[in-house]
N, C-alpha and C positions, 0 to 999 in steps of 0.2 A: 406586610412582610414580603419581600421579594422574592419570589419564585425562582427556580434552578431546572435546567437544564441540563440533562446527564446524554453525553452522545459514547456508543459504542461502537467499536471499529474490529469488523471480523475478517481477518485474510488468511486463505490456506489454500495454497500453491502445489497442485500433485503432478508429477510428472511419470508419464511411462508404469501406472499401475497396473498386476498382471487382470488378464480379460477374466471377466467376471464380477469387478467389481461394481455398483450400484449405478447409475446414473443421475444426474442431477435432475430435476422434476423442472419441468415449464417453468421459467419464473412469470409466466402470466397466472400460473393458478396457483392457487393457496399453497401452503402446507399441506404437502401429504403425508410424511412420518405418524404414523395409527402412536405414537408417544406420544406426540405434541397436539393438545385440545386447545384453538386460537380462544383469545374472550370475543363475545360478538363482536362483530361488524355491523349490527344494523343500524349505531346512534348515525353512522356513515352514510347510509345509503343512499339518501336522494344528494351527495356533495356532487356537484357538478366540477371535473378535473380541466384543469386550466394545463392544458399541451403545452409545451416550447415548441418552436421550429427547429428544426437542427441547421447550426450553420457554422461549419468550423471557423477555428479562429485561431490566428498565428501567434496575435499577442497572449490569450490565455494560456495556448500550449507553451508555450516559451515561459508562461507565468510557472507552471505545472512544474515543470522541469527544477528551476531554480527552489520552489519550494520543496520540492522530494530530495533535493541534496542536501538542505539546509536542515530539513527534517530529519535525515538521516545523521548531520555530522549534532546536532543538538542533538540529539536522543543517544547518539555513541559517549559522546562529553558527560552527560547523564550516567550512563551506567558507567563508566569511569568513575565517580564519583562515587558512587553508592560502592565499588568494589573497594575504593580508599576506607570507607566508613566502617564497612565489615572485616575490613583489615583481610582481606582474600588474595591469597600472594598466586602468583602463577595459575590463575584460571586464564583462558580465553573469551575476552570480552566480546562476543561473536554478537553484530545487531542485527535487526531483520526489522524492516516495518513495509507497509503499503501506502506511498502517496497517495493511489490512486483513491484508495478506499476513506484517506483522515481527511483527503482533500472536496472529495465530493459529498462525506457530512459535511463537511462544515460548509459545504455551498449551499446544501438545502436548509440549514441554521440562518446564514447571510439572507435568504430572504424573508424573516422576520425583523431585519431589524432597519434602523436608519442611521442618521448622523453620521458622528464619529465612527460608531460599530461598523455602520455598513463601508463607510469609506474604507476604512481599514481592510474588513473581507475583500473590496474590490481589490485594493492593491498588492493583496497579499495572492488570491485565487486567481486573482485579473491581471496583474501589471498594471492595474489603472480601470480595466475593461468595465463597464456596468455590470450590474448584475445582470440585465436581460441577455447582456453577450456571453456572461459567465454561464447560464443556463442554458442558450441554445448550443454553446460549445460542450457544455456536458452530455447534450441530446444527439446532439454528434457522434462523438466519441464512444458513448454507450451502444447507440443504433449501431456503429463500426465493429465494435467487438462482440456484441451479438452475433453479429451477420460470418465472422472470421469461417475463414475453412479449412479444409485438413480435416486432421483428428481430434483439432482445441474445441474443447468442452470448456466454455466461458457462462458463467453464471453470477450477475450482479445483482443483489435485491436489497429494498431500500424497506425499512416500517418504521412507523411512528406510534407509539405507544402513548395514550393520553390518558393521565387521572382525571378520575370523576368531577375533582373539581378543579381544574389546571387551569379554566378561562380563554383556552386555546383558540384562535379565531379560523372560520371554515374557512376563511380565503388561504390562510395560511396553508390549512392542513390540504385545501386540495388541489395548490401546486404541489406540493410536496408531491401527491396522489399524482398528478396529471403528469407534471416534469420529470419525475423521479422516479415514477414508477411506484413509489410506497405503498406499501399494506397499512391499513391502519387499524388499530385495536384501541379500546377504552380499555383501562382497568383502573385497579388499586396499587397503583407501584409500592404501598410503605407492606403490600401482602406478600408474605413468604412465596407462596402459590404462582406471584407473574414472576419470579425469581427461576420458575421451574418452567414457564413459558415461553420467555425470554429466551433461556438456554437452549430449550429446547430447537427454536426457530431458529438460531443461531447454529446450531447441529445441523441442523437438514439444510440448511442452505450453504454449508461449507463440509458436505459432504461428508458427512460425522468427523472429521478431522481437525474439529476444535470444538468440543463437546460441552463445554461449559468457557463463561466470560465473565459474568457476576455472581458471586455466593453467596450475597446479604441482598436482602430487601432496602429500597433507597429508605430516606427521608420524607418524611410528609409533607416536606415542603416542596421536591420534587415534583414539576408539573406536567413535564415530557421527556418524554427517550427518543431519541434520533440512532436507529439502528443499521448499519450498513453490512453486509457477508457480504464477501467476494469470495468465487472459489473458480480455480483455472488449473488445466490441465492441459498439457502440449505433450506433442512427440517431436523428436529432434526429426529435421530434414533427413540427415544422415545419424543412426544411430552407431551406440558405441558395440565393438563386441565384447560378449561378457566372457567371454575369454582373454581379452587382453585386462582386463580388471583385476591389478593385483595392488599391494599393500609397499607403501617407502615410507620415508619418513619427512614428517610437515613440522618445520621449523617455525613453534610459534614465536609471539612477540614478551621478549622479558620473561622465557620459560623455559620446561625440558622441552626437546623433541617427542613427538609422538607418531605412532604407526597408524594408520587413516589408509583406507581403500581407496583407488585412484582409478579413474576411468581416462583412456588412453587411444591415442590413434595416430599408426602409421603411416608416412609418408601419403598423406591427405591432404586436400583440397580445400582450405579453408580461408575465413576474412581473418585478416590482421590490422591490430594500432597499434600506432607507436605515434610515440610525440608525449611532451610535458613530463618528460621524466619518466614515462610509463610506457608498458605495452601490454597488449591484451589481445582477446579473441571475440567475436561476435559467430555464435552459434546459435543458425536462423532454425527455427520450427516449422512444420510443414503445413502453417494457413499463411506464409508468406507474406508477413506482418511483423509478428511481433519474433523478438529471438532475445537467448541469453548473454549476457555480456558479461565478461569477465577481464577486469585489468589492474595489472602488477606493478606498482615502483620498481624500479630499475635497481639495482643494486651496486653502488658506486659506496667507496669509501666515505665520501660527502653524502651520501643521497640521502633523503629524510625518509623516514618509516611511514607506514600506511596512513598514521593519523597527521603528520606532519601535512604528508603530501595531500593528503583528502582534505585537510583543512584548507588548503589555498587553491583546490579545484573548485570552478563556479562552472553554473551551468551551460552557461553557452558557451565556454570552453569542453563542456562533458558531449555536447551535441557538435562542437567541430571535429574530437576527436571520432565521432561516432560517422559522421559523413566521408572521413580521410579512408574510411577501410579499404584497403582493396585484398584482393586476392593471392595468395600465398601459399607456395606449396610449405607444410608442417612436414620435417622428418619425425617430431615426437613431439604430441600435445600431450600434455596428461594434469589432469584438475582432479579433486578430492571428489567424489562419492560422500553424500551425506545430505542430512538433514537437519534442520536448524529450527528453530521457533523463539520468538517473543512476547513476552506480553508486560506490559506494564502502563502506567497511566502517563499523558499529553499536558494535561493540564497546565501547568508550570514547566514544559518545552515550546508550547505555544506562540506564549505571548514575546518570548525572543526574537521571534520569526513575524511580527508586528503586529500578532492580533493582541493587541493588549486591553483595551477595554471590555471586551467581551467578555472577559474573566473576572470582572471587578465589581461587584456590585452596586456601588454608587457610582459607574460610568458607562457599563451596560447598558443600549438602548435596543431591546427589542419590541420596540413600540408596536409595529406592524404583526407581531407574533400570535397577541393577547390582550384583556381587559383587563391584567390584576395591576391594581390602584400603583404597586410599588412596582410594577413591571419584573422583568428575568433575567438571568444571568444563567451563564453555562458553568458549571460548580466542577462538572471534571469531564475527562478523556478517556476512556479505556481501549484502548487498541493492544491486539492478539495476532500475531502472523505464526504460520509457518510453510515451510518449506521442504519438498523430499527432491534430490537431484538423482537419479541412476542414469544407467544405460538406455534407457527408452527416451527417457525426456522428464519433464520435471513436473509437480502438482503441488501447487500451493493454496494457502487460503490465509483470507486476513477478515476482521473483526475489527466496527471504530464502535461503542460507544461515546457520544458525543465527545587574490588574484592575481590570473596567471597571465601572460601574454601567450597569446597563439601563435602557435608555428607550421610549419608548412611538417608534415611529416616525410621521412627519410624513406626512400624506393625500396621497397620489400626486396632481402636478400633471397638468393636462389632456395636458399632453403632452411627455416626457421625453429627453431627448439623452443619450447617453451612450457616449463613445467609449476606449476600454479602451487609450490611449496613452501612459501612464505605469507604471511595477509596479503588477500587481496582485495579489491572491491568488486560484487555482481549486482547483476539485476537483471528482471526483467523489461525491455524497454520497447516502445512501438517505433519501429522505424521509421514507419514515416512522419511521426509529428517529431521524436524524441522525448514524448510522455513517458516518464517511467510507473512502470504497474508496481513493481516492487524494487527496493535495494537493499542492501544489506551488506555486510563486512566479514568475510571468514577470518580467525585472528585464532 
């Protein structure tokens, strides 16, 4: 019988929480939460972990990118659907997910498998890149937002959860350990009990701000968890004051208007886009890397609405738009205050985005993974984001269980309005590669 694959994707995004609140623990040492009791570690102990070198890479970033947009407009099309199905008139289909966190399970999944499987990961993770490029540019990347300064509190951790009788093979699991970083545990995945362990490590690693990811105990067929938390926290370079924070009205899409708190700033110094029909704001964080971005469709009699226009942005148009910024005096920015979160399952978003065999059991090849006679397949996706925006800066966390022409943009006017009251698109994004950590769609 063929063996499954469950990956979990945890992301929670905080920004500007007041002082006092807990700190994220080493992610070199275990779980410390006195709630969460790990299952041993000792079937592990002698695994010898097989390192990557870090060595960035221009084709996988670029790969990064196109896949978190693509991720993003399939996962929005998704819940679109399911609101048709429920017949749900006038909600805001508001999406959130984390590239960074569904992209790098599934890079530590790609090095179990071969064939088709693995071509596919390369081209989807890679732009083409091998896996060994795919993995030192992850070792990259990770060592970078580690290292980040300021006040960002970045926190990545990886586990792999193996059943007792899953077949798992030690080379696998300790790259996964070596490159990854992974914690690893044995258990009994079909036991109610790692349902409360799982959660558990999921909590403390996303800084209790997505407390639970699975409710049910897997299947017995079930041979491994691929677990990912991200949790990040920034302060804006320039904070907002919380006296200029008051309440207008956000015209959603196909709905009444609603009253929403808005954070706001006076005749300020900030980055502007404009180009593709759009314009927006880049608001850098203070480790001088990564910042939030925020950009609005234009509003023209013709113009197409957030999903139109999101649909026919690609990525290396989202990254020329991101390099055009310059400098702009604002006489009045003002964006919504708020919080947002998602959670729903990958699985069947996936393989749109060309991981297709992975999914399929009779095409699955993770050969390299394991010993079971019918080999594995990856049976679903769980990924869980959220997000808080305020005055201080923003704190998120995410959770994975397993075309335009470009233009030159137009000389920033002496002085620029621009009020974020319609859908828009954000995210968080690294400036210097154009990796996005997160994206999402306020609507």
């Amino acid at each position: 019988m063929k063996r499954t694959m469950s990956l979990l994707l945890v992301c929670a995004l905080g920004f500007g929480l007041l002082s006092g609140c807990s700190e994220m623990p080493d992610p070199a040492h275990g779980p410390g939460d006195s709630s969460f009791t790990p299952p041993p570690l000792e079937p592990f102990a002698d695994l010898v972990s097989q390192a990557f070198l870090p060595a960035s890479s221009p084709q996988v970033e670029e790969a990064l990118t196109d896949f978190g947009l693509e991720l993003l407009k399939q996962t929005r099309a998704a819940n679109g659907v399911k609101a048709m199905e429920s017949e749900m008139d006038h909600v805001p289909l508001s999406t959130l997910v984390s590239p960074l966190s569904v992209a790098l399970t599934l890079s530590m999944a790609a090095n179990g498998a071969e064939g088709d499987t693995l071509s596919q990961f390369q081209e989807v993770l890679g732009g083409g890149a091998d896996i060994d490029e795919i993995n030192a540019a992850w070792a990259q990347l990770v060592g970078d937002y580690h290292a980040l300064g300021g006040s960002t509190q970045f926190n990545i951790a990886n586990s792999l959860w193996k059943d007792h009788n899953g077949g798992i093979y030690e080379e696998f699991l300790s790259k996964c350990r070596g490159g990854y970083g992974a914690q690893l545990y044995e258990a009994d995945l079909s036991d109610s009990r790692t349902v409360d362990d799982v959660n558990g490590w999921v909590s403390e690693h996303t800084n209790k701000m997505i407390p639970q990811i699975i409710t049910e105990p897997f299947d017995q067929d079930t041979a491994l968890l691929l677990v990912n938390a991200l949790y990040l926290k920034n302060k804006w370079l320039s904070e907002f004051g919380p006296l200029s924070t008051r309440e207008m009205d956000f015209h959603h899409a196909g709905g009444p208007d609603s009253r929403v708190e808005y954070l706001q700033k006076f005749d300020a110094e900030l980055s502007w886009l404009s180009g593709e029909g759009a314009q927006g704001v880049v608001l850098p964080y203070d480790d001088g890397r990564l910042a939030f971005v925020a950009i609005m469709p234009d509003l023209y009699p013709d113009s197409p609405d957030l999903g139109e226009w999101l649909n026919n942005l690609e990525g290396n148009t989202l990254t020329q738009l991101l390099n055009s910024r310059e400098d702009a005096l604002f006489l009045h920015f003002a964006m919504p205050k708020f919080t947002a979160e998602w959670k729903g399952n990958l699985e069947e978003i996936l393989p749109a985005l060309g991981l297709e065999d992975a999914f399929v059991p009779e095409a699955a090849n993770f050969a390299k993974m394991g010993d079971n006679p019918d080999g594995y397949y990856i049976s679903q996706v769980i990924h869980a984001a959220k997000i808080e925006v305020n005055e201080k800066g923003t704190e998120a966390a995410a959770a994975t269980v397993a075309p335009m022409t470009p233009s030159a943009a137009p000389p920033p006017p002496e002085g620029v309005t621009l009020i974020l009251d319609r859908p828009f698109l954000y995210g968080i994004v690294d400036l210097d590669t154009g990796v996005p950590l997160f994206l999402g769609t306020y609507e």
